[in-house]
N, C-alpha and C positions, 0 to 999 in steps of 0.2 A: 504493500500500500504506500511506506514512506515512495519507495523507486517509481512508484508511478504515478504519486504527485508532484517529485522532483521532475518526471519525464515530461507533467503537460502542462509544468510552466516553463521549461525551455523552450519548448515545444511553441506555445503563445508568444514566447516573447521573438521568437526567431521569424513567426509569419508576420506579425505587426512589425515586424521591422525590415522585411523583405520590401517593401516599395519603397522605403526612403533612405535609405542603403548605396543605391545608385549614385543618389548626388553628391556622396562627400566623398566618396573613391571617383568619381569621375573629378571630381575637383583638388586628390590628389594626386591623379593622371598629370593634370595640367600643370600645379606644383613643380614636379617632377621633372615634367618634358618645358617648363619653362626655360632655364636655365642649367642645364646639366655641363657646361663645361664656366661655368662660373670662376669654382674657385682657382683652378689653373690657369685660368686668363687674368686672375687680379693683380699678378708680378708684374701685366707690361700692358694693363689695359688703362691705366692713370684711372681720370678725371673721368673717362667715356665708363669704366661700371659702374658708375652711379647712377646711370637710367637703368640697367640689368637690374641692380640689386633692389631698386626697385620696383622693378615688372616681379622678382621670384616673393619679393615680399608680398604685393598686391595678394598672387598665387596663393602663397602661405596662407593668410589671412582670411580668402577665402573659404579651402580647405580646414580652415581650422573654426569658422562659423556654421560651415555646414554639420559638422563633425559636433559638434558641440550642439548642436538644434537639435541632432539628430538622437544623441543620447539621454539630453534633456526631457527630448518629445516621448521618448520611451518611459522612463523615470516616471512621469507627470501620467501616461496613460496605464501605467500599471503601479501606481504607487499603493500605500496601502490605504489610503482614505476610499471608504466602501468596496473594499475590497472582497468576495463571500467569505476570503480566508480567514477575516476577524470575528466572524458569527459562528458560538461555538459549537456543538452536532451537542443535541440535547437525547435525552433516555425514553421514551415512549412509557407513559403511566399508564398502572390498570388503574379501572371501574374497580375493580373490589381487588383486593389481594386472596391470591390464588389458597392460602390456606386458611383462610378467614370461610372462602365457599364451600372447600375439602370439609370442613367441620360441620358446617351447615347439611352437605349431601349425606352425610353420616347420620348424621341425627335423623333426619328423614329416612334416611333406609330402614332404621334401626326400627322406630312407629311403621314405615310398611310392614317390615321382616312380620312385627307384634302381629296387625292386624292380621295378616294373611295365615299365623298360627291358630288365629281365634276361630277364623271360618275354614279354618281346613278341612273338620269332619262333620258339615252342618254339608245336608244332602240337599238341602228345599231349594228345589230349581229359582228361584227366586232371587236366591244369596251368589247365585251361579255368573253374572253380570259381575258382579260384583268382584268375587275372586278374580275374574279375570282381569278385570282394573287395574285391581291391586298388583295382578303379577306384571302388566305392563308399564305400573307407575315404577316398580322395583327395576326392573330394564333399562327404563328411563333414567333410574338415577345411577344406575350403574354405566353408564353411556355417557352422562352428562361427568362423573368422579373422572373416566377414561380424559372426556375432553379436556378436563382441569389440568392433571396433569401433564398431558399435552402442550397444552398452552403456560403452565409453568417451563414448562423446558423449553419454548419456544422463545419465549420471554426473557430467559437466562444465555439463551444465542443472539438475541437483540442487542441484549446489556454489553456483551462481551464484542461484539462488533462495537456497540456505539465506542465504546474506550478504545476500541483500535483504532476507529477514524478521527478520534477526538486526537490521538496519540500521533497521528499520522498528519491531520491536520495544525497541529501545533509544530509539529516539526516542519510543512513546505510554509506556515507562516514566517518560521526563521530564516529559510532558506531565502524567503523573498524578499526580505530585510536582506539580506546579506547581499542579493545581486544588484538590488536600488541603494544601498549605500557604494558599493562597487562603483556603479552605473555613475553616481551624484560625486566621487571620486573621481573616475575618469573624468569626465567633463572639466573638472575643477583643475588635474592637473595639466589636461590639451592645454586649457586660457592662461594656464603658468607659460606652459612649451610655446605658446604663441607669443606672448612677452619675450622670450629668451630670442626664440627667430629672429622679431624684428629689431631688435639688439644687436643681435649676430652681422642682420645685414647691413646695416648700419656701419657695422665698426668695420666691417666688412669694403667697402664703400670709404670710410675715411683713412684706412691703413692703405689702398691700393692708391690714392693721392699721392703724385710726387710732385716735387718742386721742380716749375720751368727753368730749364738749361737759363744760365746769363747770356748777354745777350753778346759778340765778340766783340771786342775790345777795338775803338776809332783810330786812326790813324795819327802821328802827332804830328798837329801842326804848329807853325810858329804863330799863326793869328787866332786873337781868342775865337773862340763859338760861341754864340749867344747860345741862352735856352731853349728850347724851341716845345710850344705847349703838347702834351702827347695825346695821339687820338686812338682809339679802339677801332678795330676794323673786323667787319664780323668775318671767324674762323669754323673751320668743322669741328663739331665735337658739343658736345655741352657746355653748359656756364662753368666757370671757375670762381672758385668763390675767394670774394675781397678783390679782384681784377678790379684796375685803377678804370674811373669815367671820364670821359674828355670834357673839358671846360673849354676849348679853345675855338680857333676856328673850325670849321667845317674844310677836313682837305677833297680835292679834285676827285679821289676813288669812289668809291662805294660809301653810303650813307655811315654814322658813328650808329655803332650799339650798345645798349647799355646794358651792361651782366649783371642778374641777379647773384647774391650774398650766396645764396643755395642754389644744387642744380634745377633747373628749370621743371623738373619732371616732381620737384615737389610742388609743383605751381599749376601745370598743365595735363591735361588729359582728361578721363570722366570719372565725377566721384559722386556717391550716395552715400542717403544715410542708412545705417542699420539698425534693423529694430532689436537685434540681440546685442546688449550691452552699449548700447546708443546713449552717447552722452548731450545731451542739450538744455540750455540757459533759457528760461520765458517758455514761450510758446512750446507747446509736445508736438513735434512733425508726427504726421501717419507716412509720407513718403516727401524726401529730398533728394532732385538728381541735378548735378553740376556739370557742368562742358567748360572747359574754359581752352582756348587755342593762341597760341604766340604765332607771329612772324615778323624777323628783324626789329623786335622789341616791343609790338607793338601787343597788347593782348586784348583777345575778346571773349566774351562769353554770355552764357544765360544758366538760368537758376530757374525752374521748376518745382513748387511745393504745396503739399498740402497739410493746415495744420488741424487740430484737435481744438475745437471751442468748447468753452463750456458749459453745461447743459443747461436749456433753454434758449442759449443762444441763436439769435436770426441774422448775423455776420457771416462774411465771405472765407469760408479758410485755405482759398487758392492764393499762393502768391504766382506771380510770372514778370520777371525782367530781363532783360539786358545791359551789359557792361562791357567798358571798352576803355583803354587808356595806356600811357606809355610806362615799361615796365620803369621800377627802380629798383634804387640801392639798399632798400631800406629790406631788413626781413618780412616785415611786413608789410603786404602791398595792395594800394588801398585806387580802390577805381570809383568814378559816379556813374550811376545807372539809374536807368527811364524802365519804369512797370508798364506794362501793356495798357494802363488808363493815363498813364502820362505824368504821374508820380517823379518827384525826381529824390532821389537820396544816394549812398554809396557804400560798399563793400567792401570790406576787409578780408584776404586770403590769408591765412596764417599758418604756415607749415606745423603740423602736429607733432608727439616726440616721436614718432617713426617715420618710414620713408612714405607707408602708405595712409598715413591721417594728414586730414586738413582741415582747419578749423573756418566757419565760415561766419562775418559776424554782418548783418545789413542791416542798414536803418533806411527809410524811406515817409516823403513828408505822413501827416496822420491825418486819415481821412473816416468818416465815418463809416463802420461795417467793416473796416481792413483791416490785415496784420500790417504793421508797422516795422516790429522787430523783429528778429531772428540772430540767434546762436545757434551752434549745431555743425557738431564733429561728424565728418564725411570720413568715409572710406574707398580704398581707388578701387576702382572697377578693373 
């Protein structure tokens, strides 16, 4: 009995977990085939694996929200709150206890046994009805003594099963405790391994950083050289971070660029919010998705969301705008942006402490029925 209620909660928890299975191993697929020649490329890759180490993070982080939903979802569908395994298998009670009746059937057989001595040698056809009665009420009670005991032994197979199942039942109640604290454990130590990852890459990403060769050394002349103001010219590869900004003129080549403090790839591409472990200030998003695109410094984007009012509320909880502006130096880069009714206000992009968070912070003028504000930590897609 224990072996076969240990069998059909594995057994439960292995088919409720067959359909959503797929997506956190397909999303360690990806993980996986993102980046696999990584870390042997980080001796001579510089500056350029800091967008890599960010796409295996993005990956990471993925696989490691799915994976965690997925365990969580389990935990939470078979937890022990109304569980049957906490209702305990009760004894089946008699109507009368079994030798309380035995006494009783006695007693009466004993007054048939009497009467049916009395008329035994009484010939008057009359009395004849009667004996016979009497010898079928004696049958009777010898039938019904049979069933009693019967039903005593039946009743002492009942008992002794119910303490088996009771015994059986307390024991896959522990067991199910023991794979939802497992289950509540895992979970808990992935969102540890998922902090350690994006650490990893990270340092991962600042260690493969080398310092630009100097530049060779000018000719001596005997007439001074004045200064001459130094201008950036856009190069391949990603931003470098602290690269000096031109103040001067504008020379003759290609337009000046301006490099951001961090690589660009903490700035640009597509980020949302997540509702597992989703951090946000004011308003509660139901759904945040971010775009944002560079080119030759220039950056654009849109911001799509929807927020959570509260109840009773007859307010709009869509927001939708657009942003656009020239990058800077600052870590924080802040643009103004126009909402689809013509709102004007502006956006703060703030790189988060990993490669794949971004903090998103907008204000925009305050109108009636609208969200106004917004805080609310993304994640890269």
């Amino acid at each position: 009995m224990k072996k076969a209620c240990g069998t059909l909660l594995a057994i439960a928890l292995c088919l409720a977990a067959q359909t959503d299975r797929e997506s956190y191993r397909a999303a360690y697929r990806a993980w996986r085939d993102a980046e696999p020649k990584l870390e042997s490329d980080a001796a001579k890759a510089g500056d350029s694996l800091a967008p890599r180490t960010a796409h295996a993070a993005s990956a990471e982080a993925k696989y490691s929200a799915d994976r965690t939903a997925f365990l969580r979802g389990i935990g939470e569908t078979y937890g022990l709150k109304g569980s049957p395994l906490q209702t305990a298998i009760g004894q089946t009670l008699s109507l009368a206890p079994p030798a309380q009746m035995q006494r009783f059937v006695s007693a009466e057989t004993v007054t048939v046994n009497a009467n049916i001595a009395a008329f035994a040698k009484d010939t008057d056809p009359g009395i004849l009805p009667l004996k016979q009665a009497l010898d079928r009420e004696r049958n009777a009670l010898a039938a019904l003594n049979t069933a009693i005991g019967a039903r005593q032994r039946a009743e002492d197979r009942v008992a002794q099963s119910s303490s088996a199942m009771e015994r059986s039942r307390v024991s896959a109640l522990e067991k199910q405790r023991t794979v939802l604290t497992a289950i509540a454990d895992a979970a808990a130590s992935l969102e540890r391994e998922d902090v350690a990852w994006l650490a990893y890459y990270q340092k991962l990403a600042e260690s493969a950083r080398v310092a630009p060769e100097p530049p060779p050394a000018a000719p001596v002349s005997s007439a001074p050289v004045s200064a001459a103001p130094v201008t950036v010219v856009p190069v391949a590869g990603p931003a470098v971070v602290g690269a000096p900004v031109s103040n001067g003129p504008v020379s003759n080549g290609p337009p000046p660029v301006v490099i951001a403090p961090l690589p660009l790839a903490r700035y640009v591409g597509t980020w949302a919010y997540s509702k597992i472990g989703g951090s946000f200030h004011g308003a509660e998003p139901e759904a945040l998705d971010l775009i944002v695109h560079e080119e030759n410094g220039k950056v654009t984007g849109t911001l799509a969301a929807r927020f959570k009012l509260p109840p009773g509320s007859t307010g709009d909880p869509a927001v939708h705008f657009e942003f656009s502006g020239e990058l800077r130096t600052n870590r924080i880069q802040t643009f103004p942006l126009v909402t689809d009714d013509g709102a004007m206000g502006t956006i703060e992009l703030i790189p988060g402490n990993a490669f794949n968070l971004l903090e998103v912070n907008f204000q925009t003028e305050t109108r009636p029925g609208k969200i106004h504000l917004g805080d609310v930590l993304l994640v890269k897609q």
